[in-house]
VEXKOL-695792 format. One record per residue (C-alpha): residue number from 1; residue in three letters; chain; x, y, z. Coordinates in steps of 0.1 Angstrom, whole numbers, m for minus. Example, Ala and Ser with C-alpha at 12.3 -4.5 7.8 and 13.67 -1.06 7.14 Angstrom:
<r 1,"ALA","A",<123,m45,78>>
<r 2,"SER","A",<137,m11,71>>
END
This chain:
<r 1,"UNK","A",<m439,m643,484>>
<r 2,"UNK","A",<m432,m621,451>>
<r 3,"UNK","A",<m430,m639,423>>
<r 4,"UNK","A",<m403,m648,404>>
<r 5,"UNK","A",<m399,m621,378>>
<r 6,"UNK","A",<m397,m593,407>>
<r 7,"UNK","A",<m372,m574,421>>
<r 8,"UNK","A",<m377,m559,454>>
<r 9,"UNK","A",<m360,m527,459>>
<r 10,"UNK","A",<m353,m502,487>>
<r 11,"UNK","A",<m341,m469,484>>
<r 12,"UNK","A",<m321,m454,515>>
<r 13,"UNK","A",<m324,m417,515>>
<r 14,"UNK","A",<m302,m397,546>>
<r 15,"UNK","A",<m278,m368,558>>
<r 16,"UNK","A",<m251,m364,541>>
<r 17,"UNK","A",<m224,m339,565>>
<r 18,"UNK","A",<m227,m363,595>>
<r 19,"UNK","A",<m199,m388,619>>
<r 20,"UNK","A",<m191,m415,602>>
<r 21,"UNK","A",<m206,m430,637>>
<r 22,"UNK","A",<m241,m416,628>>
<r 23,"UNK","A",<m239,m425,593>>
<r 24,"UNK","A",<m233,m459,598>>
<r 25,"UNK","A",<m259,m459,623>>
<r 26,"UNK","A",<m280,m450,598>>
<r 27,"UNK","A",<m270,m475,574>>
<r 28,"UNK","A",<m279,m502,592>>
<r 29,"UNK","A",<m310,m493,608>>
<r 30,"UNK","A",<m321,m486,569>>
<r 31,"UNK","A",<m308,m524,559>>
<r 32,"UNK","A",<m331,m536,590>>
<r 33,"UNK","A",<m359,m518,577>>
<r 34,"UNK","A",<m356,m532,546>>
<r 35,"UNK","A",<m346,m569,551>>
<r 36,"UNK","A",<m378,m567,574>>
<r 37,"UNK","A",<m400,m553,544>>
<r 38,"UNK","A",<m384,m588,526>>
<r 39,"UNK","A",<m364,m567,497>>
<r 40,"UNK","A",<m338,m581,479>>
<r 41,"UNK","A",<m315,m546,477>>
<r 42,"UNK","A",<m311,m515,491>>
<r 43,"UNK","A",<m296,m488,475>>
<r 44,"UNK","A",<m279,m461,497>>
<r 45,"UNK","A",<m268,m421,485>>
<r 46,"UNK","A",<m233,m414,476>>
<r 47,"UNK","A",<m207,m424,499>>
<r 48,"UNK","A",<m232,m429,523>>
<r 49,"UNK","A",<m202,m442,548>>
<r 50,"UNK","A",<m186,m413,545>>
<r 51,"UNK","A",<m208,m387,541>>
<r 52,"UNK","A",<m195,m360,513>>
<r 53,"UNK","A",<m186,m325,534>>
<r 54,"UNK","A",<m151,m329,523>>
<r 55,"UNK","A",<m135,m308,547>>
<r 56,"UNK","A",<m148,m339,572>>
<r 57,"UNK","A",<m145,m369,548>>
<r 58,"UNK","A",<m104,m360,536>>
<r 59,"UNK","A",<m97,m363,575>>
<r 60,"UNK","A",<m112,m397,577>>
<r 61,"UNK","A",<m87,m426,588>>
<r 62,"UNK","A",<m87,m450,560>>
<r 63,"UNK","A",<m92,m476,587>>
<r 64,"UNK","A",<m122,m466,602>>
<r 65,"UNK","A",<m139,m464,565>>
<r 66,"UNK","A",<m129,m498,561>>
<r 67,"UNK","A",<m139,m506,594>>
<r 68,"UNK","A",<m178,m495,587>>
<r 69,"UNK","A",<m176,m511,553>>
<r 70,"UNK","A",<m168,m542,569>>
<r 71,"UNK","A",<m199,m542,593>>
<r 72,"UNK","A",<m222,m535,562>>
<r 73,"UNK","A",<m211,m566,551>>
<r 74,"UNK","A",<m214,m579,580>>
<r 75,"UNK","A",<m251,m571,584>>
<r 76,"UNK","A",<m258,m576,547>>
<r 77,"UNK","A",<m250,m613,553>>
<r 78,"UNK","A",<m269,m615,584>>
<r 79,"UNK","A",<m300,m600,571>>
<r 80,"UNK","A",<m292,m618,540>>
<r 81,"UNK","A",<m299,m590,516>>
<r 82,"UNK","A",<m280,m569,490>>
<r 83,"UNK","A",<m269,m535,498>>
<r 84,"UNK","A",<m247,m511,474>>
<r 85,"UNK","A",<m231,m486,495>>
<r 86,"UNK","A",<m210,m458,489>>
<r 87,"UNK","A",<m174,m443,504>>
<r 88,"UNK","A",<m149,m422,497>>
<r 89,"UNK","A",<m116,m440,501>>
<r 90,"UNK","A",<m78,m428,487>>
<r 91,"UNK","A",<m66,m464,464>>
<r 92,"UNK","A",<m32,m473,445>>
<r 93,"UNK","A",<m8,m454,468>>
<r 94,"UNK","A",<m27,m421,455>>
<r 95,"UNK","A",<m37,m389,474>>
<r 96,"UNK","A",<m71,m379,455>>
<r 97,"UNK","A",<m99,m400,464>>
<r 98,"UNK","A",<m125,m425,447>>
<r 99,"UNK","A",<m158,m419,445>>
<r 100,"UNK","A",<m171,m456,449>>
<r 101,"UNK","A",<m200,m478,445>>
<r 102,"UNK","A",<m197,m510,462>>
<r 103,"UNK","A",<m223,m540,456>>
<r 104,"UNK","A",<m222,m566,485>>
<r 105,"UNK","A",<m243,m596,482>>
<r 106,"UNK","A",<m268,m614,504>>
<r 107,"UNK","A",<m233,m634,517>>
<r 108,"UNK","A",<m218,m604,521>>
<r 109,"UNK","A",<m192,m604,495>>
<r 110,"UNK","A",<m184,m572,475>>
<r 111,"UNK","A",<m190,m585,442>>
<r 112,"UNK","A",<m189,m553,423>>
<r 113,"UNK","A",<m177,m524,424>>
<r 114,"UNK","A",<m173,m484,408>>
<r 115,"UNK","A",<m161,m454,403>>
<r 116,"UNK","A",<m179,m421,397>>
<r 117,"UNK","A",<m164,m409,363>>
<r 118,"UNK","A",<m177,m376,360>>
<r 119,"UNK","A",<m171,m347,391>>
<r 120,"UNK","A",<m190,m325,402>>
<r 121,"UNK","A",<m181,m291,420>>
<r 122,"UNK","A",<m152,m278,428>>
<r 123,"UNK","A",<m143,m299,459>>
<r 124,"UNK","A",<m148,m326,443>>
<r 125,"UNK","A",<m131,m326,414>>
<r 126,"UNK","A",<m105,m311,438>>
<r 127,"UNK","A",<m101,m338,460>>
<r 128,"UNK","A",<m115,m370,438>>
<r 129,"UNK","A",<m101,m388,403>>
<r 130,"UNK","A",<m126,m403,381>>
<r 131,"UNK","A",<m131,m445,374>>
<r 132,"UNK","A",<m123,m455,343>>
<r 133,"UNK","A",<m150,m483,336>>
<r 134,"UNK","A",<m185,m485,329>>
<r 135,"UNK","A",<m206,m508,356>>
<r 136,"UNK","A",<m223,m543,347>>
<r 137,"UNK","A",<m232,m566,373>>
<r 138,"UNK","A",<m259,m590,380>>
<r 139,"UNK","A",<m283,m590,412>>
<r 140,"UNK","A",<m304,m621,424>>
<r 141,"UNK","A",<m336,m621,442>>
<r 142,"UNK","A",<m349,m642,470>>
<r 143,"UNK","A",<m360,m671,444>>
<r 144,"UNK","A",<m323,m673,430>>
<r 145,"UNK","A",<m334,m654,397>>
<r 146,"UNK","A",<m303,m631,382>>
<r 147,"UNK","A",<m311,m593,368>>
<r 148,"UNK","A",<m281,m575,350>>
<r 149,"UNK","A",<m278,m543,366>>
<r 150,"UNK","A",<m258,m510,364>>
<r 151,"UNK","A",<m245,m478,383>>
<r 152,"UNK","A",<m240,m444,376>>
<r 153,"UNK","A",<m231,m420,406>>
<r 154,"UNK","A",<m248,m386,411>>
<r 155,"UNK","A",<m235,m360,382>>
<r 156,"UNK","A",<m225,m391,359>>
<r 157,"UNK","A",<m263,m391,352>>
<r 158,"UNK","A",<m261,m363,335>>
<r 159,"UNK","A",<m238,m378,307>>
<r 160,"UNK","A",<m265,m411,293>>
<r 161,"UNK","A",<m240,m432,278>>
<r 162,"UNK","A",<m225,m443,309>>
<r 163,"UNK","A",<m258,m462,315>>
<r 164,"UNK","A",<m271,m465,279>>
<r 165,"UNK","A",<m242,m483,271>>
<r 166,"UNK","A",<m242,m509,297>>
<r 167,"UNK","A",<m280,m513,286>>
<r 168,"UNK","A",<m271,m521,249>>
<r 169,"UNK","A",<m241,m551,273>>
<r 170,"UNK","A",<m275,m563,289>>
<r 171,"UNK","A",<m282,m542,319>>
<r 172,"UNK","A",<m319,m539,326>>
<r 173,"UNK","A",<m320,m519,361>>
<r 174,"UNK","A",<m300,m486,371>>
<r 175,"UNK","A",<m287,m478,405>>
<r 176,"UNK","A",<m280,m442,407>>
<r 177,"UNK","A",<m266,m431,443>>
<r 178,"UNK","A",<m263,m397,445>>
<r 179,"UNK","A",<m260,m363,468>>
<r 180,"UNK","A",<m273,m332,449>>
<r 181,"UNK","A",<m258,m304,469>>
<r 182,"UNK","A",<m260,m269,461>>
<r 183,"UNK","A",<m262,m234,477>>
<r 184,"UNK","A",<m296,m225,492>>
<r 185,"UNK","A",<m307,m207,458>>
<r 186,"UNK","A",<m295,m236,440>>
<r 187,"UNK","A",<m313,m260,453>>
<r 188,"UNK","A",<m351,m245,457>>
<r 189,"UNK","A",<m342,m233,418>>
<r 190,"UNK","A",<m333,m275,413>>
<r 191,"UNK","A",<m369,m280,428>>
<r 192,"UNK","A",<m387,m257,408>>
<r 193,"UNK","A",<m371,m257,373>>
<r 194,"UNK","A",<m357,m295,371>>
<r 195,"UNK","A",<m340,m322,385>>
<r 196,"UNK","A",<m302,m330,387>>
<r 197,"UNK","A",<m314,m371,386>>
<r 198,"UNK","A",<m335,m373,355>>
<r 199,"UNK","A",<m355,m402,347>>
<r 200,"UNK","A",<m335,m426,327>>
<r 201,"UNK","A",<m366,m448,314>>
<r 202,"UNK","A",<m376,m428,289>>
<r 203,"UNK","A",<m345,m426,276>>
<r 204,"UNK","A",<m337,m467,275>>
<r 205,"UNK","A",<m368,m484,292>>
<r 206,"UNK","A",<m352,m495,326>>
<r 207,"UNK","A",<m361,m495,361>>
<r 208,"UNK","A",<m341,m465,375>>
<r 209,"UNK","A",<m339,m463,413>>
<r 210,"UNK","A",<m319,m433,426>>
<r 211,"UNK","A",<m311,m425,465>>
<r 212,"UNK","A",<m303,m392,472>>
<r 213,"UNK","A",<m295,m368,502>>
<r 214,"UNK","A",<m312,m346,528>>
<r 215,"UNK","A",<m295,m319,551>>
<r 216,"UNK","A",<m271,m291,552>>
<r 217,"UNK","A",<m233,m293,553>>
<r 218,"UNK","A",<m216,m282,585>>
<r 219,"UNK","A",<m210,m246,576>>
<r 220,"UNK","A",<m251,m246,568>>
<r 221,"UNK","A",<m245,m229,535>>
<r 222,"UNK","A",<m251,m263,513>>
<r 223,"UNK","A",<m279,m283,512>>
<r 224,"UNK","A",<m296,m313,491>>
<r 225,"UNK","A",<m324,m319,470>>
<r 226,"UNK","A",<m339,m355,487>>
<r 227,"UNK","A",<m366,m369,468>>
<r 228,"UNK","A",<m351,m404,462>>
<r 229,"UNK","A",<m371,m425,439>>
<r 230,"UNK","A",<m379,m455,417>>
<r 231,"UNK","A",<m391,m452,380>>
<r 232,"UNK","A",<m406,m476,361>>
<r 233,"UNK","A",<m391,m479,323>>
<r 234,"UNK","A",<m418,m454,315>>
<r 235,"UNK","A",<m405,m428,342>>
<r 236,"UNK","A",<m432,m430,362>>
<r 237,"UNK","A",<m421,m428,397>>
<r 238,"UNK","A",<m435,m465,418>>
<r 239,"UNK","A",<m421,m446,451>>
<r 240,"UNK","A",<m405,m410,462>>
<r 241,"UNK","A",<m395,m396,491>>
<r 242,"UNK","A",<m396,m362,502>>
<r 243,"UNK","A",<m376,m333,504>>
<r 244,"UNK","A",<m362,m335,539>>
<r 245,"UNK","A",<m367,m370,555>>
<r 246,"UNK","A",<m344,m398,562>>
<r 247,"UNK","A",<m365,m422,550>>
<r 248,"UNK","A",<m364,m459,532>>
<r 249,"UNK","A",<m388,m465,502>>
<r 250,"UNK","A",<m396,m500,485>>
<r 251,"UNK","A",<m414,m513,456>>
<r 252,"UNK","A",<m414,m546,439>>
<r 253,"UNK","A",<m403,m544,402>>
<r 254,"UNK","A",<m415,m568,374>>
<r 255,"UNK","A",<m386,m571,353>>
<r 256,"UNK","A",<m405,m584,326>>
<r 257,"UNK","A",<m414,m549,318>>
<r 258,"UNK","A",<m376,m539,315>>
<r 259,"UNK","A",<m364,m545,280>>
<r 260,"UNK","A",<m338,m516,273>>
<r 261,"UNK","A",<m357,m512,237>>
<r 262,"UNK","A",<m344,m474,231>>
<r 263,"UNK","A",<m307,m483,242>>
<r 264,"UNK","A",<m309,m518,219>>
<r 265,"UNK","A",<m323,m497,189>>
<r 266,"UNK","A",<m294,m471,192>>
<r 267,"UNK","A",<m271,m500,192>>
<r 268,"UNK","A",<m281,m510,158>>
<r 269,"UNK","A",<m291,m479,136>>
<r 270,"UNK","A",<m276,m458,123>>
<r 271,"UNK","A",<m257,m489,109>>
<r 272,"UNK","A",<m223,m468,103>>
<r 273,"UNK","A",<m222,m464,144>>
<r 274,"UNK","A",<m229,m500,152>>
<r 275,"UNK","A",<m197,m517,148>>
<r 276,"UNK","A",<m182,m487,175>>
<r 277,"UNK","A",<m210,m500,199>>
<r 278,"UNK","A",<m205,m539,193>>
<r 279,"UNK","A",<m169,m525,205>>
<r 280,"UNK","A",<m180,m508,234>>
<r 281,"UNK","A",<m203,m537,248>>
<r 282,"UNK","A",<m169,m562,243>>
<r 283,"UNK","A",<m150,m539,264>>
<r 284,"UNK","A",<m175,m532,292>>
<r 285,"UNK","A",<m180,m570,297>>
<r 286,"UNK","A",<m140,m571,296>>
<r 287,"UNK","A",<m134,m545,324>>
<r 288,"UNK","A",<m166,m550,345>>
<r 289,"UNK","A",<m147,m571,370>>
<r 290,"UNK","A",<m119,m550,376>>
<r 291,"UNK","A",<m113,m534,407>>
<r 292,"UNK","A",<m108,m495,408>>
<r 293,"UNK","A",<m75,m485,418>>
END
């Protein structure tokens, strides 16, 4: 039994150019493994559901996304554990797509949910429109306990105020699916040089937990980066995967150690700034429960 300030996490790492069949396949063998390993969340790559080889995802029928959305949940509430998934999914009557986050609980509600603000390449920002709100949620362990929580999808990492914002609201852990494709060259030069998912606990002093990708696309010209992880608030990694398994990685986080001190201090000095970010936390907490359409 993990004591009361913990958080056990899993991190889902898989294909991303696959069926929707296999993916949810997947996706539910990986919320067995966990619920089995007694965590309280799993966090799967970017639309995960979908996979993200858009000349296979624009095709999808809305209703078969829905459809394996639906069984998530269904599973989530069998299993009784949290999972925060990922599709792609058209909203509003429009024809460009939304990159989402979706945060079922152990009842398997969708209690939460976002959309990636910032695109990446060039099918992407193609095909895709960006959220417009930051993410604030809570999560609860096994003992009933609540965490404030946020999420920030694949190249939104790059841009820290969509996290260290919701810190300064209260957020103390960061979900970051993402699905760091590039060319070949790209991505061994990724590997070598830096990462696309940098830490964001040195930054804020959170827990970071970020799923990513394996695999090539269909046309084998794009692959991804893998090594999913979870950082302490120091960014020290407590778990990584590899390179090119799919793969489900736990460890139990102590909370206690998250305190958001370098988000907090920026909230407050310098002091001519600090009545914009009293602003910005009002607003977040305003929009956090809106659905994106």
């Amino acid at each position: 039994m993990n004591a009361p300030n913990v958080l056990q996490v899993s991190v889902s790492q898989q294909h991303w150019a696959q069926p929707l069949s296999d993916l949810l396949r997947c996706t539910l063998d990986h919320i067995a493994l966990a619920a089995d390993e007694g965590s309280d969340v799993i966090l799967f790559p970017e639309a995960n559901l979908t996979g993200y080889d858009f000349s296979y995802l624009i095709q999808l029928p809305a209703a078969e996304v829905e459809g394996a959305l639906e069984k998530v949940r269904e599973v989530a509430r069998s299993r009784r554990i949290h999972v925060i998934c990922g599709t792609m999914q058209r909203r509003s009557g429009q024809q460009r797509l939304l990159n989402l986050a979706h945060v079922i609980d152990a009842r398997g509600e969708i209690i939460h949910e976002y959309a990636k603000i910032q695109m990446a390449g060039a099918d992407e920002q193609k095909h895709c429109r960006s959220g417009n709100k930051l993410s604030l949620f809570e999560i609860a362990n096994q003992a009933g306990k609540r965490f404030p929580a946020t999420i920030v999808i694949c190249r939104d990492g790059r841009h820290p105020e969509l996290y260290r914002y919701p810190v300064m609201a209260g957020a103390r852990i960061l979900f970051h699916p993402a699905c760091s494709t590039e060319s070949v060259e790209a991505i061994w030069w990724k590997r070598a040089a830096g990462r696309a998912t940098q830490p964001a606990g040195p930054t804020s002093f959170i827990f970071h937990c970020c799923a990513n990708t394996i695999g090539q696309d269909y046309a084998g010209r794009q692959t991804s980066t893998g090594g999913s992880f979870i950082k302490h608030p120091t960014g020290l990694s407590l778990a990584e995967a590899d390179s090119y398994s799919q793969t489900v990685i736990t460890a139990r986080l102590d909370m206690d150690a998250s305190d958001g001190r370098y988000a907090l201090a920026s909230a407050q000095e310098p002091e001519f700034l600090r009545p914009y970010c009293e602003q910005i936390i009002r607003d977040i907490h305003a929009r956090k429960d809106e659905r994106p359409e």
